[in-house]
DRENROFI-79563 format. One record per residue (C-alpha): x, y, z. Coordinates in steps of 0.1 Angstrom, whole numbers, padded with zeros to 4 digits, always signed. Example, Ala and Ser with C-alpha at 12.3 -4.5 7.8 and 13.67 -1.06 7.14 Angstrom:
! DRENROFI-79563
+0123-0045+0078+0137-0011+0071
This chain:
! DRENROFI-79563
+0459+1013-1155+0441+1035-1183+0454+1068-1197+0421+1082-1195+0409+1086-1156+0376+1067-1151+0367+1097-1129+0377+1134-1135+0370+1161-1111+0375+1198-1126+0371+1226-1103+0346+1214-1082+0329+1237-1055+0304+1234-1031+0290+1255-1002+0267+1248-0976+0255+1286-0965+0287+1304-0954+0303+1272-0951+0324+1261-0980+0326+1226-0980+0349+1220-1013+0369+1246-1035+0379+1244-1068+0391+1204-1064+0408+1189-1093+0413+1149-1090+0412+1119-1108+0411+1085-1104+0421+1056-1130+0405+1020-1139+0426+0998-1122+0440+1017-1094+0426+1022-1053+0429+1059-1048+0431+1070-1010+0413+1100-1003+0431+1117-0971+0417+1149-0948+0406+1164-0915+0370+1154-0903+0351+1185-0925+0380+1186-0949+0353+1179-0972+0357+1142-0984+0322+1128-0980+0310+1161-1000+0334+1155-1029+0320+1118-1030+0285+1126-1029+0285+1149-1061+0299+1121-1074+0273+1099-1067+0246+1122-1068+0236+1131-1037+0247+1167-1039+0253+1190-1074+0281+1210-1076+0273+1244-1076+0304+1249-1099+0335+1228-1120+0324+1197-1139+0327+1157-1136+0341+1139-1166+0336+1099-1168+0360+1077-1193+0365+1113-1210+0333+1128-1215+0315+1151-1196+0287+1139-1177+0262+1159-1155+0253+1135-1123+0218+1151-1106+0209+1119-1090+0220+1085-1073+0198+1071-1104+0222+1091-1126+0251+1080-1112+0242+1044-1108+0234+1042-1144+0274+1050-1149+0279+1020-1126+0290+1044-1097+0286+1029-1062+0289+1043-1029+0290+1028-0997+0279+1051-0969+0299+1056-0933+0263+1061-0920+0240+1035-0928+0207+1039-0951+0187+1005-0943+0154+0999-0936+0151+0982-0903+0120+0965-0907+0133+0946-0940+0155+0920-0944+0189+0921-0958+0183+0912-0996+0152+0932-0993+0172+0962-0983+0203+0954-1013+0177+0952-1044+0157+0980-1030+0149+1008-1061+0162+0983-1084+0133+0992-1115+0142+0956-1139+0103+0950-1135+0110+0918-1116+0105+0910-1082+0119+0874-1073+0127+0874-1038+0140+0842-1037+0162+0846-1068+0179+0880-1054+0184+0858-1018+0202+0832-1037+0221+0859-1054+0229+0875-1022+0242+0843-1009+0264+0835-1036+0281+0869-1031+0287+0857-0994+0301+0829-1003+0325+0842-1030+0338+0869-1005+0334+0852-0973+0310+0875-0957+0289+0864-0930+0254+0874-0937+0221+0859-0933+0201+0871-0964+0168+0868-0945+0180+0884-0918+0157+0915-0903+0183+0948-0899+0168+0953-0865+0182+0919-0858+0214+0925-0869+0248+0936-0853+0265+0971-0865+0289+0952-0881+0262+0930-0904+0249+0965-0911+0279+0972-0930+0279+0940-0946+0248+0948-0959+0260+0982-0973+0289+0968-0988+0266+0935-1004+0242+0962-1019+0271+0981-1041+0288+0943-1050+0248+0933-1059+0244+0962-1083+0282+0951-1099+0295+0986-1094+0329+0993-1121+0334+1025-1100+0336+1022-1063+0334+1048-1036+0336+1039-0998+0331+1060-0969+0350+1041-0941+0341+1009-0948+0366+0996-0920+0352+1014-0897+0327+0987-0882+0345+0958-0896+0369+0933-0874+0404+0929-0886+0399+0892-0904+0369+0912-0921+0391+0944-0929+0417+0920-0950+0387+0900-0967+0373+0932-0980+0411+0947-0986+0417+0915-1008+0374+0917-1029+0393+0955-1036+0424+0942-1048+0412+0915-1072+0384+0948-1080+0411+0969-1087+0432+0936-1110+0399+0933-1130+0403+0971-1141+0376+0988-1121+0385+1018-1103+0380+1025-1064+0378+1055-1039+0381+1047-0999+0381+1072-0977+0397+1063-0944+0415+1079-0914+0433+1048-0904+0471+1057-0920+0484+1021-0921+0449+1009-0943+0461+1034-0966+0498+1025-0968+0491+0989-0974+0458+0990-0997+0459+1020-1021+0483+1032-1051+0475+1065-1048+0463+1091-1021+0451+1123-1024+0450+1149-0996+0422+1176-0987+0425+1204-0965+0397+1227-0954+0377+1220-0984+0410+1228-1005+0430+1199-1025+0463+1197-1015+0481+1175-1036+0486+1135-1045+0510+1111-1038+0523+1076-1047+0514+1054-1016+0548+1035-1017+0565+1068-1020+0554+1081-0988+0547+1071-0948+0526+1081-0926+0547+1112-0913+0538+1133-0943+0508+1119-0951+0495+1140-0914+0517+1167-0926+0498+1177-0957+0465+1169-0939+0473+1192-0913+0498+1213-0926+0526+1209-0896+0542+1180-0882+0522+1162-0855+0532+1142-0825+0520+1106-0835+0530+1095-0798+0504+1091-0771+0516+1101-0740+0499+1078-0710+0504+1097-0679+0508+1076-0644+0477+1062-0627+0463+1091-0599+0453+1079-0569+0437+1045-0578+0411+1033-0555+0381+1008-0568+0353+1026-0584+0334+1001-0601+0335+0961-0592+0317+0938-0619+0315+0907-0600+0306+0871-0613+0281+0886-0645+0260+0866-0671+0243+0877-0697+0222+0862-0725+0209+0878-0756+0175+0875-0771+0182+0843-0787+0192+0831-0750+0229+0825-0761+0254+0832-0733+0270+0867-0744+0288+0873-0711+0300+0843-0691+0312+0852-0657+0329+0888-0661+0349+0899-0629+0372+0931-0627+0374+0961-0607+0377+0997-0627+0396+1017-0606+0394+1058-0604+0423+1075-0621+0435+1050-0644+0425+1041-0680+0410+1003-0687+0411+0992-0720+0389+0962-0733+0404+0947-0761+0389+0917-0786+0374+0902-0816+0345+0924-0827+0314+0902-0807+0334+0892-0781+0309+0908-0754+0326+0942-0754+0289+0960-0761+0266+0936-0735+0294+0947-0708+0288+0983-0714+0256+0985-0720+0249+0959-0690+0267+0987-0666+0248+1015-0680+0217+0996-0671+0209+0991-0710+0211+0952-0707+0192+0924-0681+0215+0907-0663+0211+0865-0653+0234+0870-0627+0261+0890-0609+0271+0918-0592+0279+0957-0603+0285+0982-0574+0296+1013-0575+0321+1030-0552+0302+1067-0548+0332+1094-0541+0309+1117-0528+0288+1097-0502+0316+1067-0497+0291+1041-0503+0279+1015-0524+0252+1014-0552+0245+0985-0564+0238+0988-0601+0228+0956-0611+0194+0959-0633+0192+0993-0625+0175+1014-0657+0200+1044-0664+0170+1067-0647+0175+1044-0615+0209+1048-0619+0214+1091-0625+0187+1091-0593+0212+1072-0572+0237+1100-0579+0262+1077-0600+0277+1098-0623+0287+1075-0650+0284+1084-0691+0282+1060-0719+0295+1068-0759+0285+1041-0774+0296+1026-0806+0263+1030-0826+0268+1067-0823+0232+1083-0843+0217+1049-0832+0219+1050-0801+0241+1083-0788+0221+1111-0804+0191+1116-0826+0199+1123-0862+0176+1146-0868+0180+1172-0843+0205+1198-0836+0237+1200-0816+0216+1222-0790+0188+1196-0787+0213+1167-0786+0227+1185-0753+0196+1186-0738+0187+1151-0741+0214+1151-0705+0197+1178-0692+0156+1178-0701+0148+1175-0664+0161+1212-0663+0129+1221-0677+0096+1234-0662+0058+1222-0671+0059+1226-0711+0087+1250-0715+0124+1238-0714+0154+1257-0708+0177+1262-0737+0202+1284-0722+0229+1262-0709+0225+1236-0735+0232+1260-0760+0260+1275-0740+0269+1237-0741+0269+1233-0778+0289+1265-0785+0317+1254-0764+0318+1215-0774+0321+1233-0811+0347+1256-0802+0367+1235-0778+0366+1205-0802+0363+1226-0837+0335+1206-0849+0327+1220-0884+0291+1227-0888+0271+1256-0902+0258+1258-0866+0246+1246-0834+0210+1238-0847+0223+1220-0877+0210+1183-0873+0236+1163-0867+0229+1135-0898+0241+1165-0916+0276+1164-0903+0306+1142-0912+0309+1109-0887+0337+1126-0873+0323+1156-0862+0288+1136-0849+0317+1120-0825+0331+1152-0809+0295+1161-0801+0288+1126-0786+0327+1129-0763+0319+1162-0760+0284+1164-0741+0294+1134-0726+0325+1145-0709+0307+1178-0697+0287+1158-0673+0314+1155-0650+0314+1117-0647+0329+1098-0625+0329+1067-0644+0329+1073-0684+0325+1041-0706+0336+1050-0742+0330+1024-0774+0355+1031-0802+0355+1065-0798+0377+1073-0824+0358+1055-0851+0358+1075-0881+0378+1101-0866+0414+1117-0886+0445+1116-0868+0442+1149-0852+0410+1148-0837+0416+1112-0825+0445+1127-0809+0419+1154-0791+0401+1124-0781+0431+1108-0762+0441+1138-0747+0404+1148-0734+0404+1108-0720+0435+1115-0700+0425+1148-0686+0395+1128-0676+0417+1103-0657+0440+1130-0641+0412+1145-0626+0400+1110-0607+0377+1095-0633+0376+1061-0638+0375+1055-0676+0367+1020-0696+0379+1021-0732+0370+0998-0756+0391+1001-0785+0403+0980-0815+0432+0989-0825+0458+0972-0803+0489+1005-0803+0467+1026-0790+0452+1007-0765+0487+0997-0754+0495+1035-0755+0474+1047-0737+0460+1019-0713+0468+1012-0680+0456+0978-0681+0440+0960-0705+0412+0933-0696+0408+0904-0730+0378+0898-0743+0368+0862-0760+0337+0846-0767+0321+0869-0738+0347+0855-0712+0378+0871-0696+0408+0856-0711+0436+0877-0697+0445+0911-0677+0476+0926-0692+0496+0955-0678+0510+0973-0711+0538+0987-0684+0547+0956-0677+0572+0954-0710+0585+0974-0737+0583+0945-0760+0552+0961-0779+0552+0932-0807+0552+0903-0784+0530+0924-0762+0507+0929-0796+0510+0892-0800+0500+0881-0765+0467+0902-0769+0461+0888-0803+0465+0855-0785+0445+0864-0756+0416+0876-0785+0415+0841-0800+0420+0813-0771+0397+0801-0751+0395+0811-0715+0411+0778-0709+0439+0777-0730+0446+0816-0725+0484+0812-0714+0495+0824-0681+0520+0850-0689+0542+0871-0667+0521+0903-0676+0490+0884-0673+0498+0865-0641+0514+0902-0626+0482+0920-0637+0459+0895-0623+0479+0895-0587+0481+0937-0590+0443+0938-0594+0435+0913-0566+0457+0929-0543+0428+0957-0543+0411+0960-0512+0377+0956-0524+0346+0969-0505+0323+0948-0486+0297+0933-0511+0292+0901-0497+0315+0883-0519+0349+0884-0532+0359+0889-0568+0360+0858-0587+0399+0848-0595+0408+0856-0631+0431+0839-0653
């Protein structure tokens, strides 16, 4: 490590209207060293990075590189001091390809496409990334997306990193191949800044982490000095209850029965392959598995998002007692039929809200029909808004901020938030904590059990196996878009073999998926379900 920080910070402010989003922030960061950067969602970490890289200009304090005082007014600035930031939200260009997307505003006065493609593969294969250079980004996964973003900054050989939860879209396998290209980074002298909410990733990856609270700095630590106890002390200045607490199931009576379903993607590749299960009301179902493994199509194939080759989905209705059948149903179809079921998917300004508009307008994409002729009613949406912002303490200037203006975890309170005030009785949520600090991810968890204590039948699809053993109340395993196992997390208080069953489950194929006692008990306890009269029985699981 260097005695002279690579990066200096000296008082840095910035304010946002009456909002102050940094104060008087001293920090540093040294060639040869992975500094964590720790703090509440609107804490003020992505606004500290972008001065840095040039989105934003301090409106006072000054940045020192290698020493010397430097003034950064532009991303052009700061890439010409081999600063590079990867974004938690991606900038991409759908209609171009991926290479076209990493050399994009590169000014060399050459354009050989085929050169920077080679280029781009050879970093793929150095790292082991996945990637199909000529890939279109429309075509891509979320995941691939981030690839992309991470390929771009590698591309442009960055010496100073930055990066905006770059685990947050990444599978595990991928997580530890970009923890070990930022190891052998940070051996080669360069110096790197990763923000992440994910406590153990900062334990096991950094050397340092700084804290930030309400725009303030709080202090810095030496990673193998601490755990994650204090660390969620400083950032929210009293001890917090790092337990979740999974209350019994109430009442559970079938609510949603997926029956037999197949679906293909574009390409026509099988993505589902004969999904059965029953999601009952008052209890919590986690989905757990590899990144791919299906865990989107099955959502999205409920909410009437995806075309179905075959199979059943009907809905139990709790007001009427009878059964919709869902299957290819657009969600239009579906709200007429009075099912009251709400989606948070995992592509949260893709395809949860638009970007550009405000909290206000984002709550009246649920309730436009309100409206009539050309005028629309604004009044309960924005009553909406206030209370989503107060209830969940989103941090925003206000409610007609867009929303691409706030931090990811703050976009995901308003995405829970609207989505909860519907009053489903079936809520689907996709990583719903993605990007979000321990204490709002905590908010999350307890707003999901509310949810189930009052009767709602709730699918989460989650990826980090403790808290979907927490929380669960069964948890149906995902693999190459088949069902390899049902485990009841009750079943044991072995979490570790529990963790490693899962992990097992994640990776076999149906097959081979071993017929364990929590399996085999979960199976039995879910067929033992008197299911309604469809005109077929639930296909046996493994």
């Amino acid at each position: 490590m260097s005695a002279v920080p690579a990066i200096e910070l000296k008082g840095i402010t910035k304010t946002f209207g009456d909002v102050i989003a940094n104060q008087d922030i001293d920090l540093s960061v040294y060639r040869g060293e992975i500094l964590s950067i720790l703090g509440e969602n609107g804490s003020g970490k992505t606004t500290l990075m972008n001065m840095i890289s040039g989105i934003y200009y301090p409106d006072s304090g000054h940045i020192f590189i290698d020493g010397e005082e430097v003034l950064i007014r532009s991303p052009k600035d700061a890439f010409q001091y081999k600063i590079g930031m990867i974004h938690q939200h991606f900038k991409l260009i759908d209609v171009f390809t991926a290479t076209e997307n990493i050399v994009l505003g590169l000014t060399d006065g050459r354009y050989d496409l085929a050169a920077y493609e080679k280029r781009v593969q050879e970093i793929c294969d150095r790292y082991g990334f996945n990637l199909d250079p000529k890939k279109k980004i429309y075509d891509m996964s979320v995941s691939e997306k981030q690839t992309v973003e991470i390929i771009k900054v590698l591309f442009r050989g960055a010496d100073i990193l930055i990066l905006d939860e770059p685990t947050a879209v990444l599978t595990p396998q991928e997580t530890d191949r970009l923890f070990d290209v930022l190891r052998h980074m940070r051996d080669d002298g360069k110096a790197i800044i990763i923000i992440t909410h994910k406590l153990h990733e900062v334990l096991s990856l950094s050397d340092r982490v700084s804290v930030l609270c309400k725009g303030r700095y709080v202090g810095t630590v030496v990673t193998k000095e601490t755990d994650e106890m204090k660390l969620t002390e400083m950032m929210v200045g009293a001890k917090v209850d790092l337990n979740i607490h999974r209350s019994d199931p109430v009442n559970p009576t079938p609510r949603l029965i997926v029956n037999g379903l197949n679906c293909k993607n574009e390409d026509g590749i099988p993505v589902l392959k004969n999904i059965s299960f029953t999601a009952m009301s008052g209890e919590i179902l986690g989905i757990a598995g590899i990144a791919g493994s299906g865990q989107r199509e099955l959502l999205e194939s409920i909410a009437g998002l995806q075309q179905l080759e075959s199979g059943e989905i009907s809905y139990m209705n709790p007001a009427s007692g009878e059964t919709e059948d869902l299957r290819n149903k657009s969600p239009r179809r579906i709200r007429e039929l009075g099912v009251r079921l709400s989606f948070v998917p995992e592509d949260r300004l893709g395809m949860g809200l638009v970007g550009n508009m405000g909290i206000i307008d984002n709550m009246m994409l649920r309730s436009y029909e309100t409206g009539r002729g050309f005028f629309l009613n604004r009044t309960a949406p924005a009553s909406l808004a206030d209370q989503i912002i107060s209830d969940l303490q989103v941090v925003t200037p206000d409610a007609k901020t867009p929303v691409r203006r706030l931090s990811g975890g703050n976009v995901q309170k308003v995405l829970v938030g609207r989505e909860i005030a519907s009053a489903p009785t079936v809520l689907m949520v996709a990583y719903p904590v993605r990007g979000l600090d321990i204490n709002s991810s905590f908010t999350i968890y307890r707003l999901l059990n509310e949810q189930k204590e009052k009767g709602v039948s709730v699918i989460f699809v989650g990826e980090d196996l403790d808290v979907l053993i927490e929380l669960c109340d069964r948890i149906l395993v995902l693999s190459s878009g088949s069902i390899s196992g049902i485990v009841d997390p009750r079943s044991t208080a072995d979490e570790k073999s529990l963790k490693e069953q899962i992990g097992l489950l994640m990776t076999k194929k149906v097959e081979d998926a071993p017929a364990t006692a929590a399996n085999v008990k979960a199976a039995e306890a879910a067929e033992a379900v008197e299911a309604p009269e469809t005109g077929k029985e639930e296909t046996e699981r493994e």
